[in-house]
Every structure is written in structure tokens, then in C-alpha cells.
VOGU-3710 file (C-alpha; in Angstrom, 3 decimals, decimal comma):
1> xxxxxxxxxx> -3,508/12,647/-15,334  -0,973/12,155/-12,418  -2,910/9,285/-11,333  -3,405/7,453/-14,581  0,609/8,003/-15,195  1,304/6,687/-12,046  -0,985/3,564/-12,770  0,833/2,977/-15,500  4,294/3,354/-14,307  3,505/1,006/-12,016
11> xxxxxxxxxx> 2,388/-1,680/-14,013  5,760/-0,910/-15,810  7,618/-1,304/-12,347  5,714/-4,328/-11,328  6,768/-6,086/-14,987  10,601/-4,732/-14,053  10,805/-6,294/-10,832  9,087/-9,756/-11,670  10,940/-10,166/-15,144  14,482/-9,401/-12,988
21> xxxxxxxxxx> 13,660/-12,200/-9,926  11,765/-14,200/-12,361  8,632/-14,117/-10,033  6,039/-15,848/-12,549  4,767/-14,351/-15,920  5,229/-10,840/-15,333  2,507/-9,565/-18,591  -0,068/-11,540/-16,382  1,244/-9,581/-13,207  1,203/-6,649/-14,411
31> xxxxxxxxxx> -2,831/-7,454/-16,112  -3,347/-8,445/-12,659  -2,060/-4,940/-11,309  -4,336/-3,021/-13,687  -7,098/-5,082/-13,514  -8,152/-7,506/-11,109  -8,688/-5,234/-7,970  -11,844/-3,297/-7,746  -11,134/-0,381/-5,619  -7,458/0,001/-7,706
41> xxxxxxxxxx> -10,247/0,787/-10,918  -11,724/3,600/-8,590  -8,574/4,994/-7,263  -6,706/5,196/-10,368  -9,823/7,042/-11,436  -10,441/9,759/-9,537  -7,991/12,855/-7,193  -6,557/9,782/-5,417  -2,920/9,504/-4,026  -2,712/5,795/-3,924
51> xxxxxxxxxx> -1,153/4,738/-7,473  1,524/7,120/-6,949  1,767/5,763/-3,043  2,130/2,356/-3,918  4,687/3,326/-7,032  7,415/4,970/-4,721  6,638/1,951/-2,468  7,413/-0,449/-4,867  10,341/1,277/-5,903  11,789/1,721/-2,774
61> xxxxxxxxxx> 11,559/-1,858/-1,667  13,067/-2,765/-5,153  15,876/-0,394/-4,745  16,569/-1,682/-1,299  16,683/-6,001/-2,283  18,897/-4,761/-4,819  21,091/-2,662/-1,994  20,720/0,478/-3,375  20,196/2,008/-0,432  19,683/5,349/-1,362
71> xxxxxxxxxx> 17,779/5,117/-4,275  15,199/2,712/-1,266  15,414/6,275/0,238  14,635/8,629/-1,899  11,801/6,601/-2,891  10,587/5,827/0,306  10,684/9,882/1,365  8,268/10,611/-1,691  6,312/7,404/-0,390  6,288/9,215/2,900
81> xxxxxxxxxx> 5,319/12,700/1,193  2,493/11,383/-0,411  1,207/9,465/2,143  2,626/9,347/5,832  1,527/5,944/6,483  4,993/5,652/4,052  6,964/5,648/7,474  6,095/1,545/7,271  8,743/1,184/5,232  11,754/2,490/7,186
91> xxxxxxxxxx> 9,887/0,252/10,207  10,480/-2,767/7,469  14,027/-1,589/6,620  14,548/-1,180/10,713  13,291/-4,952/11,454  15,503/-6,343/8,613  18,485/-4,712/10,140  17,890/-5,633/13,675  17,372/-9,521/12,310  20,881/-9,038/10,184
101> xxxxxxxxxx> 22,017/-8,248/13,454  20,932/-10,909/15,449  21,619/-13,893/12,531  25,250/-12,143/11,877  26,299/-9,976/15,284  27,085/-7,227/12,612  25,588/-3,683/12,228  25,292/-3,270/8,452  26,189/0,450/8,113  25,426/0,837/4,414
111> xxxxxxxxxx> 21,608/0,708/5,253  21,735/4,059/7,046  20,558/6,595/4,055  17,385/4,854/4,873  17,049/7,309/7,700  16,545/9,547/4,923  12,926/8,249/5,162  12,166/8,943/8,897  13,363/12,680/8,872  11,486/13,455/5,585
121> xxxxxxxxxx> 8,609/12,826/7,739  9,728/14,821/10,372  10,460/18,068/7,757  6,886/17,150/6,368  5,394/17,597/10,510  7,525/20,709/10,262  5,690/22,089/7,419  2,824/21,445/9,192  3,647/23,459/12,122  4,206/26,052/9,332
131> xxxxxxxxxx> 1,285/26,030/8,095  -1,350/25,183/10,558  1,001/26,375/13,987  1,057/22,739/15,284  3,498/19,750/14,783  1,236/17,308/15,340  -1,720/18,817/13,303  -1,868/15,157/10,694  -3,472/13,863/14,314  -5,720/16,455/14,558
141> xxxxxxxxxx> -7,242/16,825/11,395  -11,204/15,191/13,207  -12,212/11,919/12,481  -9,477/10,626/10,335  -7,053/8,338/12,300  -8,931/4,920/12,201  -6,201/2,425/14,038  -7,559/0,959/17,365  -5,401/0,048/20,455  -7,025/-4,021/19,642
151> xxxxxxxxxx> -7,499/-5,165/16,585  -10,623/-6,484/14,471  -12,473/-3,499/15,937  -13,667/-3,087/12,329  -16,157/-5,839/13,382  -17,515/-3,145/15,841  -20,856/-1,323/13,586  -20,850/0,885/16,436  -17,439/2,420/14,931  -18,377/6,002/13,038
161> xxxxxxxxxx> -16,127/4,676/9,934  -17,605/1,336/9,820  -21,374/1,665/10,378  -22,147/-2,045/8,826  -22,422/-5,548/9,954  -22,047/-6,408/6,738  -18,714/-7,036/6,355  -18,100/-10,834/4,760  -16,047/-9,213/2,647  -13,200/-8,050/4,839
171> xxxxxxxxxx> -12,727/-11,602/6,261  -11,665/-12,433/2,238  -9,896/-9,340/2,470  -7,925/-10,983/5,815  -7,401/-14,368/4,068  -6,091/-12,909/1,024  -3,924/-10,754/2,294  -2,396/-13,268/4,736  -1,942/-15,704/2,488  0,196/-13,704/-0,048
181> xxxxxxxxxx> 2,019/-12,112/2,661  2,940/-15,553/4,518  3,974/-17,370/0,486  6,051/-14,363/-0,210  7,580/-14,123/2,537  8,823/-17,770/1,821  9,897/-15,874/-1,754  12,257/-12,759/-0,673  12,866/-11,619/3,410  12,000/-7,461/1,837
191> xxxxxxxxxx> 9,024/-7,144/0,469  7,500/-10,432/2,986  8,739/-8,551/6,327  6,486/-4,992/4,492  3,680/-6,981/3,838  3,844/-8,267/7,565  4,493/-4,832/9,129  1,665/-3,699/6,916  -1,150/-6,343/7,099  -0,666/-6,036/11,200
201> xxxxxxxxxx> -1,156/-2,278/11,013  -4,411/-3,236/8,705  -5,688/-5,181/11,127  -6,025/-2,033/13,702  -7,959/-0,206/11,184  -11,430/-0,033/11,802  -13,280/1,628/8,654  -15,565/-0,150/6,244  -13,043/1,197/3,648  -10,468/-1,660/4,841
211> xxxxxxxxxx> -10,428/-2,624/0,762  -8,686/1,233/0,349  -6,603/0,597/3,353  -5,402/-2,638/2,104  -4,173/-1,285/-1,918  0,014/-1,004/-0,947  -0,699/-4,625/-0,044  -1,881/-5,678/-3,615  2,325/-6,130/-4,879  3,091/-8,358/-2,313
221> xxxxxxxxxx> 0,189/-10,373/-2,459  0,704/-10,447/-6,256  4,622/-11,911/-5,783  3,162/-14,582/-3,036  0,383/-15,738/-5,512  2,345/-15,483/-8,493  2,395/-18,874/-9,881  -1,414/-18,623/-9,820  -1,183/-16,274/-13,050  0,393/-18,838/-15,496
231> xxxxxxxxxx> -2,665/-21,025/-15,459  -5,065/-20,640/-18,221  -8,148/-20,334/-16,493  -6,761/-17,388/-14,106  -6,010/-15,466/-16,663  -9,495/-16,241/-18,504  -11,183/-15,027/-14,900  -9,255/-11,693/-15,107  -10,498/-11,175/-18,722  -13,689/-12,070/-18,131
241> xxxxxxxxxx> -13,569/-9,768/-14,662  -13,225/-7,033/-16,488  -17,044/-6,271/-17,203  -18,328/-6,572/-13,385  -15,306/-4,529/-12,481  -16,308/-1,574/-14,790  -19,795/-1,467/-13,320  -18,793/-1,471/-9,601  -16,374/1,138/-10,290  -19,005/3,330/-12,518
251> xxxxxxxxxx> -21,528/2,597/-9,462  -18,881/3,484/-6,743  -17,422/6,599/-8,317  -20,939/8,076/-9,275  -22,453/7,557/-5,821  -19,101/7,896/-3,168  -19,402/11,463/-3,218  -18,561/14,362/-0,977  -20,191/17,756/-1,429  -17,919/20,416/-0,604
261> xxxxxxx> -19,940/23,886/0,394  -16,857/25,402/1,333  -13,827/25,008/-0,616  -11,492/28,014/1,062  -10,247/25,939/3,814  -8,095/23,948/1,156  -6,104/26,882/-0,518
//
């Protein structure tokens, strides 16, 4: 239920924040959102943090073009506290300072309740320690850190998360994503420097799951592609899209299983 609400909140958000900067037609956006990216049907579906990831995400980044600074924080913290990979967006917040700086010579001091973001995640490693006796336990938790020192090592089949050569897929995955980040970054400096910081870090990861990896990207691509969704046949593709879609999710969610023998470990 927490999923599904986030879903739809933001589809809400993403109609908000196009409508306001009058990004393309925002119904169509939003459509887009719900509908036109496979694993967002399986996420949204299942105990997945994602949709409420990518919410606080969106918010934040919102809050922060509109120079509410705080309100960027307290987003980004839950963003963090869902998911620590959340941290990417006081590293975006940090870059578009520094470049203020160098453009201007100025230190814009109202940013700093961004901070806000950086020592949530240091009280959430606290509560780790707490818990488990060890700061750092997130980077201990086995096989579950998946960024390389090079990137593209997802090409690798020798990788234990990747296990394929067939991976055509992930090269559409690459030119999508790059080619919404690079258009809206042309559109507004925020959410383009993100969807730099975080299409860079995506291409460290090396799992066959990049598609997963790659869901907080989906908004920006949506704002660089945006005038794509107010022609006709687009939005006859994403209708029609909608029948495939349910079957690959039905297929993925049935098979991508994990059986859990022990479930103690987790209370």
C-alpha cells in the first residue's frame, strides 16, 4: 500500500513540477511516469523502496530550483533514509554551489540546511552501529555493493551480479539515459547536474539489474524528452505499451523470487 501511494504521489509531483516550469504536457508526463517503464510496473508492485525513493528525490530537487532550501533537505534526508544512495543529491547540491562560486566569487550561504542531508546519513550509520556494533555495517552486508573502480564492468559475465552476455539492452539503457540527461541539462542547471552525478555513478554498477539501478533517472530523462510526449503517435505507443508491459511484469514478478528459509535474521 506504501508503494502504490507513493506511485501515485509521484505521478501527482511529476504533473506539479511540469505544469509550474511548463516542461511539455504534464497528463502525458505523468502517463509516461506510470506507465511506460517496465521495471517501474514491477517495483511499484511488490515490498520495493524505489517509488517512495524517487518521490523524496523529486521533491527535494523541486524544493531546491525553487530555493527552498530546507524543504530540498528534509526531503533529501528521507531520500537518504530510504535509500543511502540518496547522499547523490547533497553531491548535486555541493557541485552547484562550488560552480555558483566559481561563475560569481560568492559563497551562497542560504544553501547550507542542505547539510541536513549528509548528517542524516551519518545518524542513519549510527543506528547501524546500534544495531549491528559496526558503523560501516551498509558495506558489509556480502555481495551487495556493485560499483567498480572502472566503469562498463557490467560488460564483464564473469561479474557474480551480471552472469550474461546478453546485455543489448543496457547499451539502450546508456543511450537513453544520456540523452535525457545531456537535453535537460540544456532545460534547468538542478535536476541536469543530478542526472549527471547519477548516470556516472550508473555507469560503475556492474549488475544485470542496471534497469533497477537506473529508476531515480526516469524524471530527468522524462523533463529532457519532454516535447516527445505532445506528439500523437507517442502517446498512441504508450497506450498501446500497456499490454506487453503487463505481461513482462506478471512474468518478472512470478519468477524473480527469493526463498527465504530463515526469516529471524530480519526482526
Amino acid at each position: 500500500m506504501v508503494n502504490l501511494l507513493a506511485t501515485a504521489a509521484g505521478a501527482v509531483v511529476i504533473y506539479k513540477i511540469f505544469e509550474q516550469k511548463k516542461w511539455g504536457g504534464p497528463l502525458w508526463i505523468s502517463m509516461a511516469w506510470l506507465f511506460l517503464w517496465p521495471r517501474m510496473w514491477a517495483v511499484r508492485s511488490v515490498g520495493s523502496p524505489e517509488t517512495l525513493f524517487i518521490l523524496f528525490i523529486m521533491l527535494s530537487l523541486w524544493a531546491f530550483d525553487m530555493k527552498k532550501y530546507w524543504w530540498a533537505a528534509i526531503a533529501g534526508s528521507l531520500a537518504v533514509l530510504t535509500k543511502s544512495p540518496g547522499i547523490l543529491l547533497l553531491i548535486t547540491y555541493c557541485t552547484l554551489a562550488i560552480g555558483n562560486y566559481l561563475k560569481t566569487k560568492k559563497v551562497e550561504w542560504k544553501t547550507w540546511p542542505v547539510g541536513l542531508i549528509g548528517l542524516t546519513l551519518v545518524g542513519l550509520f549510527y543506528f547501524f552501529q546500534i544495531r549491528t556494533g559496526d558503523f560501516w555495517a551498509y558495506f558489509k552486508t556480502g555481495d551487495s555493493i556493485h560499483l567498480g573502480i572502472i566503469p562498463f564492468r557490467i560488460f564483464d559475465s564473469s561479474q557474480p551480479w551480471v552472469g550474461s552476455w546478453w546485455l543489448e539492452d543496457v547499451i539502450w539503457i546508456y543511450l537513453i539515459g544520456g540523452l535525457g540527461v545531456y537535453r535537460a541539462l540544456k532545460k534547468n542547471l538542478v535536476w541536469g547536474v543530478y542526472g549527471v552525478i547519477l548516470l556516472s555513478t550508473i555507469l560503475f554498477v556492474a549488475h544485470r539489474d542496471i534497469s533497477r539501478y537506473s529508476l531515480p533517472l526516469v524524471p530527468v530523462v522524462l523533463l529532457g524528452l519532454s516535447e516527445i510526449f505532445e506528439r500523437k503517435e507517442v502517446r498512441w505507443a504508450i497506450v498501446l505499451l500497456i499490454i506487453p508491459l503487463f505481461f513482462y511484469t506478471l512474468n518478472f514478478v512470478t519468477h524473480n523470487i527469493l526463498a527465504i528459509a530463515d526469516w529471524a535474521p530480519l526482526f
